[in-house]
C-alpha positions in Angstrom: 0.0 -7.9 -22.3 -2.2 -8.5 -19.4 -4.4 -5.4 -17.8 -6.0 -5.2 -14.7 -9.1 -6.0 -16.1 -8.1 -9.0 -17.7 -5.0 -10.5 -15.4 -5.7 -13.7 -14.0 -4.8 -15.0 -11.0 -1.8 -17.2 -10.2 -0.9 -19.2 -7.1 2.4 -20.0 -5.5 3.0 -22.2 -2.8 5.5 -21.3 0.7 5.6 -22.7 3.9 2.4 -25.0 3.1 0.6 -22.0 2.1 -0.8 -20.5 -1.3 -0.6 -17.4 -2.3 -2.6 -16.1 -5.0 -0.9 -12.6 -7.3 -1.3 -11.3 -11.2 1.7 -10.6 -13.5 0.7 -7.3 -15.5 2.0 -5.8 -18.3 5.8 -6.6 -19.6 7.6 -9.6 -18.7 10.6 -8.3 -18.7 12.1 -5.6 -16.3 12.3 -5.0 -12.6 8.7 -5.6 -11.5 7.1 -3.3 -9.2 5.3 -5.5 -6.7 2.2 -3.6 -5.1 1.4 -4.1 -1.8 -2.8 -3.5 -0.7 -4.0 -1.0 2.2 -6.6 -2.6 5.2 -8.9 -4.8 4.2 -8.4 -4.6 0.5 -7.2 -7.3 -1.6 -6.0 -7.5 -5.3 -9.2 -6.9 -6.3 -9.2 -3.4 -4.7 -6.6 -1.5 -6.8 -8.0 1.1 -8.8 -7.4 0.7 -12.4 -6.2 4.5 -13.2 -3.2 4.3 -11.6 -2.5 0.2 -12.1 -3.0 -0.1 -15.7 -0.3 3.1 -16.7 2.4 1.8 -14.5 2.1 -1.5 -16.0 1.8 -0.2 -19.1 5.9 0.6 -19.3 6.7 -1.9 -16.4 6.2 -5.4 -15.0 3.6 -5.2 -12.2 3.0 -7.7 -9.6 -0.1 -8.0 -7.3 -0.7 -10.0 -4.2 -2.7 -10.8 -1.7 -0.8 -11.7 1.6 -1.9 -14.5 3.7 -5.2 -14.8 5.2 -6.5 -11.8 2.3 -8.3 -12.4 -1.1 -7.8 -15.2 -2.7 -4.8 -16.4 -0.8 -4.4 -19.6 2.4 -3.4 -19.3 5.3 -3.8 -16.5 8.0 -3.0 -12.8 8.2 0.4 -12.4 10.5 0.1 -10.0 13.3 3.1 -8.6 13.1 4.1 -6.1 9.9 7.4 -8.3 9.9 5.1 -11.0 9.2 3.6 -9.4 6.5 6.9 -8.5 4.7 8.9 -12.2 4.8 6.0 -13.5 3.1 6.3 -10.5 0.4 9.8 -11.6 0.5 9.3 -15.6 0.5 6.5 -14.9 -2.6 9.3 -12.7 -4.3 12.0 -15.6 -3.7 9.6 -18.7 -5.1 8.7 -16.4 -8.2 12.0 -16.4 -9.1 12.3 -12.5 -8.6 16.0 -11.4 -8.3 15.4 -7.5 -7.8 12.3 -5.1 -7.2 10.3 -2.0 -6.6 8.3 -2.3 -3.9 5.1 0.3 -3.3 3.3 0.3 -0.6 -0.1 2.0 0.1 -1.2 3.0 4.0 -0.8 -0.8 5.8 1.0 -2.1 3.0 3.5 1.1 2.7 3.9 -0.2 6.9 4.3 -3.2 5.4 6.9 -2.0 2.4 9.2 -0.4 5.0 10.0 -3.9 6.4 10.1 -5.9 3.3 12.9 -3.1 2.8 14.6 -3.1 6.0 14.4 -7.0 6.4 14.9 -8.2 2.5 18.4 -9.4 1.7 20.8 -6.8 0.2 19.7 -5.8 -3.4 16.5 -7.6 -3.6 14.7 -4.3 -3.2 15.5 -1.5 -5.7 13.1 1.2 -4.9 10.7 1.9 -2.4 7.6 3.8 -3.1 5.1 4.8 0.4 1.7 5.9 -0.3 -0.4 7.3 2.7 1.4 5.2 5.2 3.5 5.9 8.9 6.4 4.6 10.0 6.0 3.2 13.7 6.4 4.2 17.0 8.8 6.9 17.6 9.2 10.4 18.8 7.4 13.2 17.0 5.2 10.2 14.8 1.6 11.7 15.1 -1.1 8.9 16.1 -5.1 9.5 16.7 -6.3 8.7 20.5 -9.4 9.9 20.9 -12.7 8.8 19.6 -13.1 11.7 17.2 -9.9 11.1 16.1 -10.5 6.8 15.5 -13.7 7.9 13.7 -12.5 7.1 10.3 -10.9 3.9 11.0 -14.3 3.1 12.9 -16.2 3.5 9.4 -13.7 1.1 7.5 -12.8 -1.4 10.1 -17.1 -2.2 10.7 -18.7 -1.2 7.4 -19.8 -4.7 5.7 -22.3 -4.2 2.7 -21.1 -2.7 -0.2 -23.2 0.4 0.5 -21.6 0.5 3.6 -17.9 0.0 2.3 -18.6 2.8 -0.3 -19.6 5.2 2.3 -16.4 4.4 4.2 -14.6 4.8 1.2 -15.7 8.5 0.5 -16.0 9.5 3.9 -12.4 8.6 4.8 -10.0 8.4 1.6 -11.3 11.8 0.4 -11.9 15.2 2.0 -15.6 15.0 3.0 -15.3 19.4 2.8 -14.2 18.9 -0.9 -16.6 19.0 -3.9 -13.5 18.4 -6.2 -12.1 15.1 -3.9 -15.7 13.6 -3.5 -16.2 13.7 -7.0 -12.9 12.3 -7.3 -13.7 9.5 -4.7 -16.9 8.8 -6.9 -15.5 7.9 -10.1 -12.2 5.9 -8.1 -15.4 3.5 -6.7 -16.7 3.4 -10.1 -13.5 2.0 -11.7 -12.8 -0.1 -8.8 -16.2 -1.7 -9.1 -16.4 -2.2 -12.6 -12.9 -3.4 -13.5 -13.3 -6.9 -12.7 -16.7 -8.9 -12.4 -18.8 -8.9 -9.6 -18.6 -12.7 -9.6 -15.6 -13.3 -9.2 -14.2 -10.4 -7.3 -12.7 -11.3 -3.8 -14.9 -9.8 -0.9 -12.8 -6.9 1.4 -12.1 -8.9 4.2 -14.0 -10.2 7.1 -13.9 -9.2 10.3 -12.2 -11.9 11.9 -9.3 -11.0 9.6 -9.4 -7.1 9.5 -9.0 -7.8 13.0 -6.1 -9.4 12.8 -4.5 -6.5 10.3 -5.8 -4.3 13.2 -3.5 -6.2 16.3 -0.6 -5.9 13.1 -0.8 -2.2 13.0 -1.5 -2.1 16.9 1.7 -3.5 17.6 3.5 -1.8 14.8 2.4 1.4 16.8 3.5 0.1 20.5 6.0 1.5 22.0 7.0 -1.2 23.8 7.9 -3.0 20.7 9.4 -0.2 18.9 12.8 -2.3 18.1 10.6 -4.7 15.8 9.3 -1.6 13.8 10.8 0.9 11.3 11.3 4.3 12.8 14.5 3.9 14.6 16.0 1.5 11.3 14.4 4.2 8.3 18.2 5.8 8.4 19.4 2.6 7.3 17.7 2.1 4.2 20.2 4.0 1.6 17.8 3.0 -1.4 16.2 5.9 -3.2 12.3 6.3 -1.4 9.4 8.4 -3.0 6.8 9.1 0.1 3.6 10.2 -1.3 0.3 11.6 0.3 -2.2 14.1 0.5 -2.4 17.1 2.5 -5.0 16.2 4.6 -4.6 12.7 4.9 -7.0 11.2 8.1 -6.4 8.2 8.4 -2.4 8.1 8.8 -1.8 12.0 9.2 0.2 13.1 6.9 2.8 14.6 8.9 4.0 11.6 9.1 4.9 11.4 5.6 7.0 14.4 6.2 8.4 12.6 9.0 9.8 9.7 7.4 11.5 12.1 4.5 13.2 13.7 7.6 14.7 10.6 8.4 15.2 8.7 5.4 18.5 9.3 3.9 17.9 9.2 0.3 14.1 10.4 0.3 11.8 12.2 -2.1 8.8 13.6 -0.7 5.1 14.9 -2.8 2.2 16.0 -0.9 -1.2 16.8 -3.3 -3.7 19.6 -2.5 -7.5 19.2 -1.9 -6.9 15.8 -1.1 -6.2 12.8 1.4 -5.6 9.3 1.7 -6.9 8.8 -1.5 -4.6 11.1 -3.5 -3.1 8.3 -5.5 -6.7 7.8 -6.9 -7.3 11.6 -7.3 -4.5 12.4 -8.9 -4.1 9.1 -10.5 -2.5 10.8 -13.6 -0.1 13.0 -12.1 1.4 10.2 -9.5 1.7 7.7 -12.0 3.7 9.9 -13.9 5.8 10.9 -10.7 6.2 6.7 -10.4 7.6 6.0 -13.6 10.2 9.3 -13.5 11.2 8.0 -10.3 11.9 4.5 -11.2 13.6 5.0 -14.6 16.1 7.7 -13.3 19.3 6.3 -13.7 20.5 8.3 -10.5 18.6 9.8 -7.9 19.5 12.9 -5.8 18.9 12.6 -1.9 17.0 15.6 -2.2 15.2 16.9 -5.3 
C-alpha cells in the first residue's frame, strides 16, 4: 500500500493536457481526492496528516494544471480549477468522492462541489479557505493586512519559503505553533527526495493563482463564485481552521457554516492556517469520523 513517501506519480491525459496525481493507500473505497493551497504542489502535503487518512482510505493527489509536475497552464478562474478536478476525476474512472480542500484549493473544492454532476461528490471537507465575495465575507485591504500573502507570493529560495511558511501558517506570538511550524517543514522536506521533488511554483504561475483568487473575490463577478450557491450544496461539509487564521481570516470559516445547510464547523486554539499540520493528529481523526458516519446531523 503506497505512502506518501513512497507513491509515485501517475499521469492522465484531458483536453490535450497531462496531469500528473498519486493513488495512496487502499484501492478500494470512496477516494478522498486532496486539493493543494498557493503555490504548493503534491509535493507540499505534509506527511502527518496524509499518511493516517490514507492509511483507512483511498487517497488521491494532484497537481492542477500549470502546478508540479502537471502540462498545461493554471486557469484563472476557481471554476477553472474545479472542471479539471472534475475532468481528472472522470478520466480516472472515479464514480463518487470526498473532496478536501486546503485555503485555495478549499476555494477551489467549493466549485468542484457546486459545479460536479449530481453524486459525484460525497463529502466536502474546507481547510483554512473563504468562500467568495459576499456580504459579511471578511477580506484584507491594507498593506498590513496583505503582509502575509506578500511573504508567500515573493519568497523564492528555500530559506525564503521556510520563513514564509512560519511566519504566515503559524502564530508568530506562539512558542507552541512555531515549534509546530518547525517540525511540519521538517516532514515536508524530508518525505520525498530533494531531487525529485517538484519546486513551489514560479512566479509567472503563482501569479496566475493570484488573478484566480482576485476574481474569485470581485464583486463584480460574484455570480461565478460560491457564496450566493453554498445553500445549495445539501452534502454533509466539515469547515476546519484555526483561530487565528491570517491569511483567510477565519471568520470566514464561521461564515460558510452559517450558510451551509448541512455543515460542521471546528476551530483549533493557539493556532492558524496551519492547524491541519499542528494538530495533524486530532484532525485526521476528526476526517475519518466524519467520512465513515453513516448519517450526519446538520448540526453536531
Amino acid at each position: 500500500m503506497a505512502t506518501y513517501e513512497t507513491a509515485e506519480n501517475q499521469y492522465t491525459a484531458v483536453g490535450g493536457v497531462r496531469y500528473a496525481y498519486r493513488r495512496l493507500g487502499p484501492t478500494s473505497g470512496v477516494p478522498l481526492v486532496m486539493l493543494m493551497h498557493y503555490r504548493g504542489t503534491m509535493d507540499h502535503w505534509d506527511p502527518a496528516l496524509i499518511n493516517p487518512l490514507a492509511a483507512s482510505r483511498p487517497v488521491i493527489l494532484l497537481d492542477n494544471s500549470g502546478v508540479g509536475s502537471s502540462g498545461g497552464d493554471v486557469p484563472k478562474s476557481f471554476a477553472g480549477w474545479a472542471q479539471n478536478v472534475i475532468d481528472v476525476a472522470s478520466a480516472l474512472g472515479v464514480r463518487q468522492m470526498d473532496v478536501f480542500g486546503f485555503s485555495m484549493g478549499g476555494c477551489c473544492a467549493q466549485m468542484v462541489a457546486l459545479n460536479a454532476p449530481l453524486g459525484l461528490v460525497r463529502r466536502l471537507i474546507l481547510a483554512g479557505t473563504t468562500p467568495s465575495s459576499g456580504p459579511g465575507v471578511k477580506r484584507f485591504h491594507s498593506t498590513a493586512e496583505m503582509a502575509p500573502f506578500v511573504k508567500l507570493s515573493t519568497a523564492q529560495t528555500e530559506a525564503e519559503q521556510r520563513a514564509a511558511f512560519l511566519a504566515t501558517f503559524f502564530p508568530v506570538a506562539s512558542r507552541r505553533s512555531q515549534a509546530a511550524g518547525e517540525e511540519s517543514w521538517r516532514r515536508i522536506m524530508a518525505a520525498r527526495p530533494s531531487s525529485t521533488r517538484t519546486p513551489q511554483l514560479d512566479g509567472k504561475s503563482a501569479k496566475r493563482q493570484g488573478a484566480a483568487f482576485a476574481n474569485f473575490m470581485d464583486p463584480g463577478q460574484a455570480r461565478d463564485g460560491s457564496f450566493e450557491r453554498l445553500k445549495e450544496l445539501q452534502i454533509p461539509v466539515l469547515i476546519a481552521n484555526g483561530a487565528e487564521d491570517m491569511l483567510l481570516p477565519t471568520e470566514n470559516s464561521f461564515l460558510m457554516y452559517k450558510l451551509l445547510p448541512n455543515a460542521h464547523l471546528h476551530l483549533y486554539p493557539d493556532s492558524g492556517h496551519g492547524f491541519l499540520y499542528q494538530y495533524a493528529d486530532h484532525f485526521t481523526a476528526l476526517i475519518n469520523m466524519f467520512l465513515d458516519e453513516p448519517a450526519v446531523s446538520s448540526r453536531l
